[in-house]
C-alpha positions in Angstrom: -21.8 -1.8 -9.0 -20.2 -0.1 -5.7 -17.2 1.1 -8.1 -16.6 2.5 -11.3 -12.9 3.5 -13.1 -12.0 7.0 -14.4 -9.0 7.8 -16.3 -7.1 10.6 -16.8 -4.3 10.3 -19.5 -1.4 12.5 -20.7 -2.3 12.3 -24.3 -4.7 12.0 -26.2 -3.0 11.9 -29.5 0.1 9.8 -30.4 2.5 9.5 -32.8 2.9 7.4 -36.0 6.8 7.0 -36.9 8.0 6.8 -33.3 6.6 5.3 -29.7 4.7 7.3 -27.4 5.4 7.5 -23.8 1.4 7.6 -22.6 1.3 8.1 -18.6 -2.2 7.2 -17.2 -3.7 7.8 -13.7 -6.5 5.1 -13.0 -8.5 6.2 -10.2 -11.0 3.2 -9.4 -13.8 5.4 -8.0 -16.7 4.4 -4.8 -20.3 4.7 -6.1 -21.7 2.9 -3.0 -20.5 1.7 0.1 -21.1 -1.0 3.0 -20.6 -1.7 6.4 -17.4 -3.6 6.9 -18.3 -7.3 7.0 -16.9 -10.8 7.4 -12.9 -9.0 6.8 -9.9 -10.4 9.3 -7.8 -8.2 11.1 -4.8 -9.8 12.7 -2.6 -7.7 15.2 0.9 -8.8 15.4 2.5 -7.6 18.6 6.2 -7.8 19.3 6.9 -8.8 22.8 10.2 -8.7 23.1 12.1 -7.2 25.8 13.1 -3.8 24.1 9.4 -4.1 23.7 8.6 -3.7 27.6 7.1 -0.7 29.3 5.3 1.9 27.6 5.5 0.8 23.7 4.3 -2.6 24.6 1.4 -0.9 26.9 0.4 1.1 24.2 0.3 -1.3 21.6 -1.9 -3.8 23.4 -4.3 -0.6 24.1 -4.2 0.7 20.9 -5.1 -2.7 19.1 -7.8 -3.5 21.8 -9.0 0.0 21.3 -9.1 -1.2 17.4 -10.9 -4.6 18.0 -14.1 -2.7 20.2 -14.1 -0.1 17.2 -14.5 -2.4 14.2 -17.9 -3.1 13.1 -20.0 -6.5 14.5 -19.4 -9.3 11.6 -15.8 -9.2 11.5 -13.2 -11.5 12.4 -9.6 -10.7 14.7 -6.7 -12.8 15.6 -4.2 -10.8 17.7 -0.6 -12.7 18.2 2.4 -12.0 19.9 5.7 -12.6 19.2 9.4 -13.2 19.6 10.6 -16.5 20.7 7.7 -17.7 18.4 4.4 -16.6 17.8 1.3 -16.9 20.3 -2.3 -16.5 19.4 -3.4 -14.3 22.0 -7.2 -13.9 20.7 -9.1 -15.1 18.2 -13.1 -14.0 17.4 -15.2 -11.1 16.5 -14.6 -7.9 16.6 -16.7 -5.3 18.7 -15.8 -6.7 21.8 -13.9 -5.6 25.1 -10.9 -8.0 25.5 -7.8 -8.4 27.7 -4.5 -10.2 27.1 -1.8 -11.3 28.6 1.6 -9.9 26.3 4.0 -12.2 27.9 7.8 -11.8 27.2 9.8 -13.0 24.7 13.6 -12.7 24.7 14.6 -13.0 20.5 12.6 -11.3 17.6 12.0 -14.2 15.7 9.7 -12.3 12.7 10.5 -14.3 9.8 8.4 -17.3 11.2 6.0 -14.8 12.9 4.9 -12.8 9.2 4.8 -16.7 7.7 2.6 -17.9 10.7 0.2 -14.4 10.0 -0.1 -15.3 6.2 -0.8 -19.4 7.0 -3.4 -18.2 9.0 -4.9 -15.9 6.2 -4.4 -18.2 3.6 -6.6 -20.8 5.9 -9.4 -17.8 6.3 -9.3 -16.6 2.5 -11.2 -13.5 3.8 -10.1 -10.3 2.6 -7.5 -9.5 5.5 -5.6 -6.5 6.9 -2.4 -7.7 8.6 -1.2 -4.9 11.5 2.4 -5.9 12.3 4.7 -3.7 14.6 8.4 -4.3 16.4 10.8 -2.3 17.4 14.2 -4.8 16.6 15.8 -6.8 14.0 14.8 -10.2 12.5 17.1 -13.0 15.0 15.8 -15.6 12.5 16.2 -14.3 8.9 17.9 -11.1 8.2 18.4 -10.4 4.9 15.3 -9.0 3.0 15.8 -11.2 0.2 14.2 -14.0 2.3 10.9 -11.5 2.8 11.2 -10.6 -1.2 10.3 -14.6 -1.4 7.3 -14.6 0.4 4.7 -15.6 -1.2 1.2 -13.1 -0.5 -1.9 -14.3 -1.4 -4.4 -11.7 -2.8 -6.5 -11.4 0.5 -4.1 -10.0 2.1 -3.0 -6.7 2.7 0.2 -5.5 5.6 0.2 -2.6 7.5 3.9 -2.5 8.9 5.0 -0.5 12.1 8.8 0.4 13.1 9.3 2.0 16.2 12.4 3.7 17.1 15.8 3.0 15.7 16.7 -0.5 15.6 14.4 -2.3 13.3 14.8 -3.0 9.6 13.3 -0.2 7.5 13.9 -2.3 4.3 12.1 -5.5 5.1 9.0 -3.6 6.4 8.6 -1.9 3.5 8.7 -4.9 1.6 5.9 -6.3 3.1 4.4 -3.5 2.8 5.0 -2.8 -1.0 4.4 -6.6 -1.7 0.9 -6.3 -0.3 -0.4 -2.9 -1.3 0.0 -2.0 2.3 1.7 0.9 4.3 4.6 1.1 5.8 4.8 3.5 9.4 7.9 4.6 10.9 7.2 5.7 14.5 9.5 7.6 16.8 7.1 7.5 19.8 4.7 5.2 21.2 2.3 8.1 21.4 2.0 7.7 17.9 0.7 4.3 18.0 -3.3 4.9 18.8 -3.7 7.7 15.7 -2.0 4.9 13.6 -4.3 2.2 14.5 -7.2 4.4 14.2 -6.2 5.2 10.6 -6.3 1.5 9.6 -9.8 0.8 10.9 -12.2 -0.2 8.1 -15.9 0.9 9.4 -17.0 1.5 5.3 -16.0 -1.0 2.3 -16.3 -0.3 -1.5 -14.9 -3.9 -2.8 -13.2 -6.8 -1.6 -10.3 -8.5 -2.9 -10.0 -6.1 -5.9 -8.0 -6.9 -8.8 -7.1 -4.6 -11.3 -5.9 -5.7 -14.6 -3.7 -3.5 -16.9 -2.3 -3.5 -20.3 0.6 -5.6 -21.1 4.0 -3.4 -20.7 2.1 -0.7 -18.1 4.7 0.1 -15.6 2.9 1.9 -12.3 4.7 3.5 -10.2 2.8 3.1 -6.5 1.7 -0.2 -6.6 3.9 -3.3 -7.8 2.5 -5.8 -10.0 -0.2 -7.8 -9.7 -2.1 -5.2 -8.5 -4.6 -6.2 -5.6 -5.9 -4.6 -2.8 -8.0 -7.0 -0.2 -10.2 -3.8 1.1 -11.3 -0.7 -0.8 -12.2 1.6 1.9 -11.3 4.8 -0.3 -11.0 6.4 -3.4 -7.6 4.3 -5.1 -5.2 5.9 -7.7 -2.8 4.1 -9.8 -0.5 6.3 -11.6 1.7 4.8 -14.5 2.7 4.6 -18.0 2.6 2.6 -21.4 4.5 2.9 -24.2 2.5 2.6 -27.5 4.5 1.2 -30.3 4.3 3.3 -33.6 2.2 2.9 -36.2 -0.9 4.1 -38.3 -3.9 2.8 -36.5 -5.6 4.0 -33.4 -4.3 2.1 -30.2 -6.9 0.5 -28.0 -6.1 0.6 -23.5 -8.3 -1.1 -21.7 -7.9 -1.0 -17.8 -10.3 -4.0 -16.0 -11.3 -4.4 -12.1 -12.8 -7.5 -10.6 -14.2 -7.4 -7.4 -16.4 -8.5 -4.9 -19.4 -6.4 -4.1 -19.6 -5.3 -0.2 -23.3 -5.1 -0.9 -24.5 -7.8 -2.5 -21.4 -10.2 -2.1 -21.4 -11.5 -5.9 -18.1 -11.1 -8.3 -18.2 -8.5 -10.7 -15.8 -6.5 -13.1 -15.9 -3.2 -14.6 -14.1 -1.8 -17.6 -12.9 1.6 -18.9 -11.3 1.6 -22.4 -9.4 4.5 -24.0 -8.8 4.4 -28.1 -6.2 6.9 -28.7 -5.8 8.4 -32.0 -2.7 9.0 -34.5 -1.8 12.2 -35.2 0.6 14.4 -36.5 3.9 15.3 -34.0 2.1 19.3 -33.6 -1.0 18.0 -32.7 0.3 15.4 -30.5 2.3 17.8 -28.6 -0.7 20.3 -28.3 -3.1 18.7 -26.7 -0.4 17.2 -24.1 -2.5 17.2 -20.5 1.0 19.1 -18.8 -0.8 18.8 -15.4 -1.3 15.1 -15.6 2.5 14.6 -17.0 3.9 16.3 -14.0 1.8 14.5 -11.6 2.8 11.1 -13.0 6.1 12.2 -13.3 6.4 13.6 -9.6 5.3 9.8 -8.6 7.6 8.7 -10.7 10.7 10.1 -9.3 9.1 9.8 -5.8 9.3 5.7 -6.6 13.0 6.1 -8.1 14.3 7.8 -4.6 12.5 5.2 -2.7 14.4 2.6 -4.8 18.1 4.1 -4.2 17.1 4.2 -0.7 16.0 1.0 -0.2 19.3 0.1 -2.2 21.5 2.1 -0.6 22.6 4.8 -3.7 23.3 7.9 -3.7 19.7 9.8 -3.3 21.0 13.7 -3.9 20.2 14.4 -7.3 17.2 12.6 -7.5 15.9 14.0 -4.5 16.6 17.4 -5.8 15.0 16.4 -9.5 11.7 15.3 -7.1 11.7 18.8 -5.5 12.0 20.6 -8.9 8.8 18.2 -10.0 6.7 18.9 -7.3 7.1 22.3 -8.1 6.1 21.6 -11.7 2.6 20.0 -10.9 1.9 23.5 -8.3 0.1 21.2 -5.8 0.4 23.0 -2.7 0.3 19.5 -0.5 3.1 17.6 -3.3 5.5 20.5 -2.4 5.6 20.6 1.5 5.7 16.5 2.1 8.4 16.6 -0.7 10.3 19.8 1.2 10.4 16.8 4.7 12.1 14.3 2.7 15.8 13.7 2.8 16.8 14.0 6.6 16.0 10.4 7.3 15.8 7.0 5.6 13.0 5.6 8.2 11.1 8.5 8.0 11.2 9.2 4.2 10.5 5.3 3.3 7.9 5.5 5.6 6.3 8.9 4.3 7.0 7.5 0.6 4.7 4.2 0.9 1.8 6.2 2.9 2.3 8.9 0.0 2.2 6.3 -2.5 -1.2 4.5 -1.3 -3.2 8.0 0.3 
């Protein structure tokens, strides 16, 4: 096994004559590691001319950069795109190589992102999709038509906006569709840290699933919840409401997996039985930490919603400040204390917050 699951819940007790709100935080755990092997990275490069000059130089440095970086035994496609997309270079990684952009003169990204995931879907290796523009969709607009998109499990999005102009909303999307991240990027400087932060050298599984109970709501990852490459310690913070009654409830949280090491399926369990009680012993051995943490992530993915919908985000962002407060994590308090002066940037800080 390269990975195990540990669970911390918020009680341990619950109660018989009414339901009880149980928040969980499942952190699926590395035991053992490997060198990143046989994955796909593809690099999506917008060429368009709002593109030209120094964010398109960077971006072709920073993913070539990426490509030489990534271990021997993996697989890159980088494309470019606007009028439609190009495959620029295809092959392993670990290599020097230099490509001609082009130019483009529309940002046609519906058919680009659909082109990316026919190519993954043809692959079915566990892939990491890096995708940056700087504009709007010219082809589809409305983010409804990105909600459809089907995802296979493989793959995973890493979505870039630079500057103003682009659509915050449907990069997200992707990005929340696909247990990915979303970046908002106000210089091209930014660009090299970014693709440095989404190199895999280390794996702990591939093409992870993790199964929960029926009715478990999480709040940082949507349902189904799969994640192509585990290069990190994951968290999944929810909760479950248990129905009343007089016997113990059972939970029992499941991940399959391919091992990095070994390259066989395998699954491990964790189950929690959680014992009936009387209301005062329920409510005293309530883990308060673990509430407010759950809570705080919570709230964090109820702000992202009325942003992303366009509501009214003052009290809720002030509720999230009060939380953060509550769980007296140093780190919660000061990202939460940046929110609120941007969309772009607090969309952006809320899907990178939601998957660190």
């Amino acid at each position: 096994m390269t990975i195990t699951i540990n669970i911390k819940q918020t009680h341990n007790y619950i109660y018989t004559d009414r339901p009880t709100d149980v928040g969980f935080i499942i952190y699926i755990t590395p035991l053992q590691t490997a060198v990143t092997r046989n994955a796909h990275y593809i690099i999506m490069i917008d060429n368009s001319p709002s593109m030209q000059g120094e964010k398109l130089n960077t971006a072709v440095q920073s993913a070539q950069k990426l490509l030489l970086s990534l271990p021997q035994g993996n697989f890159v496609t980088i494309i470019v795109f606007s009028n439609h997309p190009e495959i620029r270079y295809q092959g392993p990684s670990g290599v020097l190589v230099n490509f001609d952009v082009g130019k483009g003169y529309t940002t046609r990204f519906y058919e680009a992102i659909n082109f990316a995931i026919d190519l993954a879907k043809r692959s079915q290796m566990p892939t990491k999709i890096i995708l940056l523009t700087d504009g709007k969709p010219t082809d589809k607009r409305n983010v409804k038509d990105y909600e459809k998109i089907d995802i296979p499990p493989n793959i995973q999005i890493i979505s870039i906006g630079i500057g103003k102009d682009y659509n915050e909303n449907i990069l997200k999307r992707l990005a929340d569709k696909s247990a990915g991240t979303f970046y908002h990027v106000n210089e091209p400087s930014q660009l090299p840290n970014i693709f440095e932060r989404e190199k895999t050298s280390s794996t702990f599984a591939y093409n992870l699933q993790l199964l929960v109970p029926q009715n478990f709501m999480p709040h940082n990852y949507d349902l189904p919840i799969r994640i192509p490459i585990v290069d990190k310690l994951i968290a999944v913070y929810g909760n479950l409401v248990v129905p009343a009654g007089n016997s113990p409830y059972v939970v029992t949280f499941t991940a399959n997996y391919t091992d990095p090491v070994d390259n066989r399926q395998k699954t491990v369990t964790k189950t929690i039985t959680l014992q009936r009680a009387d209301p005062q012993i329920v409510e005293n051995y309530i883990d308060r930490d673990s509430l407010a943490e759950i809570r705080y992530y919570r709230m964090l993915r109820e702000y992202a919603d009325a942003l992303y919908t366009g509501k009214d985000t003052t009290k809720i962002l002030n509720q999230l400040k009060e939380i953060a407060e509550e769980t007296k994590r140093p780190e919660l308090i000061e990202e939460t204390k940046r929110l609120g002066s941007d969309k772009k940037s607090d969309l952006s800080e809320i899907t990178r917050k939601m998957r660190s």
